[in-house]
C-alpha positions in Angstrom: 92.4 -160.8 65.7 89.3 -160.0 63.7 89.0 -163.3 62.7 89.3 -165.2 66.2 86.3 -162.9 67.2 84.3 -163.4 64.2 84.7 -167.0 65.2 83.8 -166.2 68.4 80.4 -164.1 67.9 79.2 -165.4 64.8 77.7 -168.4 66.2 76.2 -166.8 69.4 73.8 -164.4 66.4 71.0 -165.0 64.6 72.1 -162.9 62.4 75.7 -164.2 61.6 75.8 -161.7 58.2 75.2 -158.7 60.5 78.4 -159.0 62.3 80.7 -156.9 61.6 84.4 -155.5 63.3 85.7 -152.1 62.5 89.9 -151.5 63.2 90.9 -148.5 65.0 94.6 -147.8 65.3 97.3 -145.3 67.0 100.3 -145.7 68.3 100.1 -147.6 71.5 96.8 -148.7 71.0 93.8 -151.1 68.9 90.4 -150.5 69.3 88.1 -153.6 67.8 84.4 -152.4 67.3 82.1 -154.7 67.2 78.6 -154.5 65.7 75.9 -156.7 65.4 71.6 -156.6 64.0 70.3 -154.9 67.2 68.5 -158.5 67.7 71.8 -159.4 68.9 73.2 -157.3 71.1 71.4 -158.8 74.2 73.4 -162.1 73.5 76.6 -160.6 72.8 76.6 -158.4 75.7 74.8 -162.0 77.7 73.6 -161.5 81.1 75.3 -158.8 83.6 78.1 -158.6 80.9 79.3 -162.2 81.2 79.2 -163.2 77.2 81.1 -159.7 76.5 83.5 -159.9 79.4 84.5 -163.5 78.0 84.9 -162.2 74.7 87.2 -159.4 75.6 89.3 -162.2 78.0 89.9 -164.4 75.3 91.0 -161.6 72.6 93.3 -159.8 75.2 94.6 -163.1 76.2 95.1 -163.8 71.9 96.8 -160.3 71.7 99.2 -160.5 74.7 100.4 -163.7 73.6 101.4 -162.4 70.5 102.7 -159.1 72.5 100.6 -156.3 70.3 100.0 -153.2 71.5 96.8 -152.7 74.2 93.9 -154.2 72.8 90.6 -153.2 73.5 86.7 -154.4 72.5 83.9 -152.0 72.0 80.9 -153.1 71.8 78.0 -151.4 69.8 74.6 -150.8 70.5 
């Protein structure tokens, strides 16, 4: 999964080496933090949400297709 939204952001960046995606997980639950240069954030975020709210449809699409546990995206700023 960290991969598919590497592949995802990195080209969105200016700052491609900056990205980076932090794994945090319990038992029912993972937790995908994402962090880019603070350049970035603006387009990873996009306008009213709608670059960030794609993101996260694609991955939790990704992640219930392959039936893992609750999957969310967090964002860093």
């Amino acid at each position: 999964m960290e991969q598919l939204i590497e592949t995802i952001v990195k080209p969105l960046v200016d700052f491609p080496d900056d990205v980076n995606i932090t794994v945090q997980e319990s038992s029912n639950r993972i937790v995908y933090k994402l962090s880019v240069n603070p350049r970035d954030v603006g387009k990873v975020i996009g306008k009213q949400g709608s670059v960030a709210k794609a993101i996260r449809a694609i991955v939790y699409s990704a992640a219930s297709s392959h039936r893992m546990k609750k999957t969310y995206v967090d964002i860093q700023d």
